[in-house]
ROSE-4610 file (N, C-alpha, C; in Angstrom, 1 decimal, always signed):
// ROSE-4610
residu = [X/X/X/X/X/X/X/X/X/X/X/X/X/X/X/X/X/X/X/X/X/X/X/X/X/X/X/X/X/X/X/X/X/X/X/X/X/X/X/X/X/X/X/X/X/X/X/X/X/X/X/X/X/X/X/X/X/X/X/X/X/X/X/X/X/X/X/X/X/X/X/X/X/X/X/X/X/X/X/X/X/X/X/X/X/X/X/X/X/X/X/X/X/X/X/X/X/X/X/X/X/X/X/X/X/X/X/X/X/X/X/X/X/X/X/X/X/X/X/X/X/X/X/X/X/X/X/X/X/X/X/X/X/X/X/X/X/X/X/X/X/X/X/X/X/X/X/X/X/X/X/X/X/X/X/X/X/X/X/X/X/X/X/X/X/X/X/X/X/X/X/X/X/X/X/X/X/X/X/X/X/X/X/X/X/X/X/X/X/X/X/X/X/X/X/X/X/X/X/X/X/X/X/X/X/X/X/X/X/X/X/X/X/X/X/X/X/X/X/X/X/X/X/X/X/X/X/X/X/X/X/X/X/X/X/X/X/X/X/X/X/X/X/X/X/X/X/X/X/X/X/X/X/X/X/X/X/X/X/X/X/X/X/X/X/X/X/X/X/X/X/X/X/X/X/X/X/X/X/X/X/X/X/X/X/X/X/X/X/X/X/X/X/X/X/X/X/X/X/X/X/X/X/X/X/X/X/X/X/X/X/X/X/X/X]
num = [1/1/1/2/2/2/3/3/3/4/4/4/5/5/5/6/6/6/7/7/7/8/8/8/9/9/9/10/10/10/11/11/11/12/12/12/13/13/13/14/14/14/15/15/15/16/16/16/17/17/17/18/18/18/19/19/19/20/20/20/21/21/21/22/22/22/23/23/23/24/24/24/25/25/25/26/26/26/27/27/27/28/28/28/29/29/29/30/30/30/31/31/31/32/32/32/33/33/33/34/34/34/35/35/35/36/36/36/37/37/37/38/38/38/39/39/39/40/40/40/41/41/41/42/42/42/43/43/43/44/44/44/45/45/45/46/46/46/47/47/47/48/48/48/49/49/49/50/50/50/51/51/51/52/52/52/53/53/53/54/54/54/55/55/55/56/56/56/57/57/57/58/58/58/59/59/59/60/60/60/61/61/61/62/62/62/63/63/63/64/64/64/65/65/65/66/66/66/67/67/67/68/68/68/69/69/69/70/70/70/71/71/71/72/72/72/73/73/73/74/74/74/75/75/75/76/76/76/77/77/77/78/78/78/79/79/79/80/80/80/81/81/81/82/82/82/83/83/83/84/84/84/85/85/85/86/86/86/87/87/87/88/88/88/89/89/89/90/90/90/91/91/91/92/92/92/93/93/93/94/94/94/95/95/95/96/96/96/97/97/97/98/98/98/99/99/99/100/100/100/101/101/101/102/102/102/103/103/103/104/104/104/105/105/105]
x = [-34.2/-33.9/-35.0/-35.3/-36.9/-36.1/-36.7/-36.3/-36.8/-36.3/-37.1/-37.5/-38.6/-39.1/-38.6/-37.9/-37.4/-38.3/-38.3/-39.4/-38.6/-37.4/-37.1/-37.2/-36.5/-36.3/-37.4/-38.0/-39.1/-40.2/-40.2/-41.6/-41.4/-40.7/-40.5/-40.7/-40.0/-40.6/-42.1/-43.2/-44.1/-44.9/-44.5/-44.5/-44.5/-43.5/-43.2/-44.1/-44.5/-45.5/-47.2/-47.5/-48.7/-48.9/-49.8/-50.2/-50.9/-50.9/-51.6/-52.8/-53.6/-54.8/-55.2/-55.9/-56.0/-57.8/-58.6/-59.6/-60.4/-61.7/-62.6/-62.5/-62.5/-62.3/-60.8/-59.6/-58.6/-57.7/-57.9/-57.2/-56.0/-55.2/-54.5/-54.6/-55.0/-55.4/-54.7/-54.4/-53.5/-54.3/-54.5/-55.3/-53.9/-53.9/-53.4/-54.1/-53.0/-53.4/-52.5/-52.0/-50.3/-50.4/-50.9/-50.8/-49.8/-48.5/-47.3/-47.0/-47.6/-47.9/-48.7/-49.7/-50.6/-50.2/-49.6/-49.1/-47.6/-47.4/-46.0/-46.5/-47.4/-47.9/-48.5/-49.3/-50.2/-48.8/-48.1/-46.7/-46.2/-46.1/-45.4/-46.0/-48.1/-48.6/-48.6/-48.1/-48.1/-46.8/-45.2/-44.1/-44.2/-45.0/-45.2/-46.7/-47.2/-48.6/-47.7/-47.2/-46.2/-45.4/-44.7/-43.8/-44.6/-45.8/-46.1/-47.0/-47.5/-48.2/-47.3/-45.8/-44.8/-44.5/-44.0/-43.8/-44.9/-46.2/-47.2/-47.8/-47.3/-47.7/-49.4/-49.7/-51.1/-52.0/-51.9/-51.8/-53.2/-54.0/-55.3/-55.2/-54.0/-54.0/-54.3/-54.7/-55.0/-54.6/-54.5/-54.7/-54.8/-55.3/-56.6/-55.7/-56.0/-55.1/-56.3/-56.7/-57.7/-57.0/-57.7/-57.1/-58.1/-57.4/-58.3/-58.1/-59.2/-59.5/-59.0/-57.8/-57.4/-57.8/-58.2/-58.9/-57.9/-57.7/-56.9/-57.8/-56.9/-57.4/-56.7/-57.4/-56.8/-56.8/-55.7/-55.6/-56.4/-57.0/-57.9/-57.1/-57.8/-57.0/-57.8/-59.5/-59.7/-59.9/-60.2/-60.5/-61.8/-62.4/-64.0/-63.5/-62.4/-62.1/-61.2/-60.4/-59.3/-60.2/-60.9/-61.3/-62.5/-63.1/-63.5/-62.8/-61.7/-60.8/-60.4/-59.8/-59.5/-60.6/-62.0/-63.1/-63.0/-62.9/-63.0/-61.8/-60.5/-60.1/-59.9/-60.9/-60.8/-62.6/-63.3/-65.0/-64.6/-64.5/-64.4/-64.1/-63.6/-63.7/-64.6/-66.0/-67.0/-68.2/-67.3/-68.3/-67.4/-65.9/-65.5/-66.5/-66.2/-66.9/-68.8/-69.2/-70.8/-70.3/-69.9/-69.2/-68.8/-68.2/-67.9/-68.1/-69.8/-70.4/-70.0/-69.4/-69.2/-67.9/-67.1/-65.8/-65.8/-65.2/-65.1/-63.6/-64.1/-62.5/-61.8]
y = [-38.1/-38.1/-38.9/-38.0/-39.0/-39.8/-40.9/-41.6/-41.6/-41.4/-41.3/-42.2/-42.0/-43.7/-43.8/-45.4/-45.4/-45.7/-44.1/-44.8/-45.2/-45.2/-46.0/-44.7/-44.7/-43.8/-43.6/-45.1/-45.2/-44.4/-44.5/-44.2/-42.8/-42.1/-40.9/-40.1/-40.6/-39.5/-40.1/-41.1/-41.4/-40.2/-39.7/-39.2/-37.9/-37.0/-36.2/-35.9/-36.7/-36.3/-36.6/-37.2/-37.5/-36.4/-35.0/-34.1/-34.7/-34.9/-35.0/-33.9/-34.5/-33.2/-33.9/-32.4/-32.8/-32.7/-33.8/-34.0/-33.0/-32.5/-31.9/-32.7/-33.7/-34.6/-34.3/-33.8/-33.7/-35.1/-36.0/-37.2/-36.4/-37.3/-37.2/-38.4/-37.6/-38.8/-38.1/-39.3/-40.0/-40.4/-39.7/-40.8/-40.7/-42.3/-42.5/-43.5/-44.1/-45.4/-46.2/-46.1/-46.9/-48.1/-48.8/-50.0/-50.3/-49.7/-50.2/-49.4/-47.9/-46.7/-47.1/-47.8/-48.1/-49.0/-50.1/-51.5/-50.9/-50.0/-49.8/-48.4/-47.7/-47.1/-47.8/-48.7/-49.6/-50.5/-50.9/-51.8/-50.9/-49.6/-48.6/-47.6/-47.7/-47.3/-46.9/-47.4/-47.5/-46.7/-46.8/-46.4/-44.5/-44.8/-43.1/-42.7/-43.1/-42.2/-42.0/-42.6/-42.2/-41.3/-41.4/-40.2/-39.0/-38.7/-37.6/-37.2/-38.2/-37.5/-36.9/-37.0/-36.6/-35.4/-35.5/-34.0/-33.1/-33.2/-32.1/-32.1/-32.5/-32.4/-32.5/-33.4/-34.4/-35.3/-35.9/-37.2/-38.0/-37.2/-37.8/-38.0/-37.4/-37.8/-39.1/-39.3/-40.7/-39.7/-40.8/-41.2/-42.3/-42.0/-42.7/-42.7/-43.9/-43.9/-44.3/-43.6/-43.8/-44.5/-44.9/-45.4/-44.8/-44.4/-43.5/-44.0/-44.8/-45.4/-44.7/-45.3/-44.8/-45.3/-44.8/-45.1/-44.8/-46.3/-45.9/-46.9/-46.7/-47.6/-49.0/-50.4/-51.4/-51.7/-52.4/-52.9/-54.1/-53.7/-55.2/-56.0/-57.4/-58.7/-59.5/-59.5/-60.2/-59.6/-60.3/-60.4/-59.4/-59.4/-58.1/-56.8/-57.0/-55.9/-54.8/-55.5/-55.0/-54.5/-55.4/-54.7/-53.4/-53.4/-52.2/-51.2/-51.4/-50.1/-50.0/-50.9/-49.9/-49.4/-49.4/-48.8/-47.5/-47.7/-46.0/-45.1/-45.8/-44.7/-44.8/-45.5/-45.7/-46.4/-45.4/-45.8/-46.8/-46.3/-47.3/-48.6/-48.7/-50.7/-50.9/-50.6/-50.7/-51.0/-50.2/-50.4/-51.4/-51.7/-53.0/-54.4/-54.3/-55.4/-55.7/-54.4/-54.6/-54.9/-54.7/-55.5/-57.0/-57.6/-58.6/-59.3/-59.4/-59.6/-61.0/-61.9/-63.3/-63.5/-62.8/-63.0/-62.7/-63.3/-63.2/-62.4/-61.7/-61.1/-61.4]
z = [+60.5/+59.1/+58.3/+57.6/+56.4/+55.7/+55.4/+54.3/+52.9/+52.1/+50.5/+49.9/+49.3/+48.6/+47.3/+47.5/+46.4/+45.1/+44.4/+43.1/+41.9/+41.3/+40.1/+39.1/+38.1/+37.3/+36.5/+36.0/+34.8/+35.4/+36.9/+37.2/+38.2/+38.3/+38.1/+37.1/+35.9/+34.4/+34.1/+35.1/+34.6/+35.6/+36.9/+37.6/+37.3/+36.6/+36.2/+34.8/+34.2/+33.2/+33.3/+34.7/+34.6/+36.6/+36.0/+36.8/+37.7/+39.1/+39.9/+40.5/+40.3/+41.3/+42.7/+43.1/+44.2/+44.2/+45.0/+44.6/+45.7/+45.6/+46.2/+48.3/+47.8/+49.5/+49.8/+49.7/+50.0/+49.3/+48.3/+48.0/+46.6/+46.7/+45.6/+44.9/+43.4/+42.5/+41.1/+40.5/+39.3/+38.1/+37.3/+35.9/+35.0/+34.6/+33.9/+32.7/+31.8/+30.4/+31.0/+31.9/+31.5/+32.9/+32.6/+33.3/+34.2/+33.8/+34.3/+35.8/+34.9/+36.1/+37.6/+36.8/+37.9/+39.1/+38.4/+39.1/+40.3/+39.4/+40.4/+41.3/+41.5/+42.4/+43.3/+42.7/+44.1/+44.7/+44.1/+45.0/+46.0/+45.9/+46.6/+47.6/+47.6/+48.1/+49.5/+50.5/+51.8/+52.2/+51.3/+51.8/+50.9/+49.9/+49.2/+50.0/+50.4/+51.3/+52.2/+53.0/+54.6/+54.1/+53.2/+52.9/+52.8/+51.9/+51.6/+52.3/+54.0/+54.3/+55.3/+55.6/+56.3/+55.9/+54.3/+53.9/+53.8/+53.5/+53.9/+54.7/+55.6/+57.2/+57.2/+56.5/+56.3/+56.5/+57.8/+58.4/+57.6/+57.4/+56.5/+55.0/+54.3/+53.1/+52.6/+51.1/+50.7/+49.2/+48.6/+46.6/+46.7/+45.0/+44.4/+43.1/+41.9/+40.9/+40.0/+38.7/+38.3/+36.8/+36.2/+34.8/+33.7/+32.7/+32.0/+30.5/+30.1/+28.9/+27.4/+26.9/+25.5/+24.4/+23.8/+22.4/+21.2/+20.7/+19.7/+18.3/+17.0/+16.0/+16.0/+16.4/+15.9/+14.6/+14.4/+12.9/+12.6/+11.7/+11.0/+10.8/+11.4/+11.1/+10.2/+10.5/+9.6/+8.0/+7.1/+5.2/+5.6/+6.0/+6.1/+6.5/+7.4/+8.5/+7.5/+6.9/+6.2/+4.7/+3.9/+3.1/+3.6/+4.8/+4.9/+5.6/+5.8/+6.1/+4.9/+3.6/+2.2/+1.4/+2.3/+1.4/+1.7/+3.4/+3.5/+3.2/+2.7/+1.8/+0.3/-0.1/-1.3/-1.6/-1.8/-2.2/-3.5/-4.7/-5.8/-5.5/-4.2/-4.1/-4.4/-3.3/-3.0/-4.7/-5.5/-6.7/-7.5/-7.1/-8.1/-7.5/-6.1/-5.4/-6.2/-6.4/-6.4/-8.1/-8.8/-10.0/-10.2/-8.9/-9.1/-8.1/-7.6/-6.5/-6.1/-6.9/-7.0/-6.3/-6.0/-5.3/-4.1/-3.3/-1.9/-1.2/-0.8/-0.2/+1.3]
């Protein structure tokens, strides 16, 4: 009787939404953003490779878990940061400022 690894619900639906391929060398690899993804695959690595190289009758299997860089917009924190994010939606700052070149924002 096989035993199932126990993966945890969170990381099942992380599972279920992040497609595995299978790489040109025969590996199974994972790109994810989710750090949380990652950390709990590598904790689990040894009892989920034994499993799956049991179920596909594999004994050479391996994965690989890549992390895949997300690009998002941070919010300006500083006084420069913030007045140039309200320039780019709003040019006319740009000409109050060259108007009242004496003030600091």
């Amino acid at each position: 009787m096989m035993n199932e690894v126990d993966l945890g619900s969170d990381l099942k639906q992380l599972l279920a939404d992040t497609k595995p391929q299978i790489t040109p060398d025969g590996a199974l690899e994972f790109e994810t953003s989710d750090m949380f993804f990652e950390r709990k695959l590598r904790a689990l690595h040894m009892p989920m490779l034994n499993y799956l190289r049991n179920e596909t009758a594999r004994p050479h299997l391996d994965y690989k878990v890549r992390i895949r860089a997300v690009d998002f917009d941070s919010k300006p924190y500083l006084p420069h940061d913030k007045f140039e994010a309200m320039a780019k939606t709003n040019p006319t700052l740009l000409q109050l400022r060259s108007i009242f070149n004496e003030l600091k924002y």
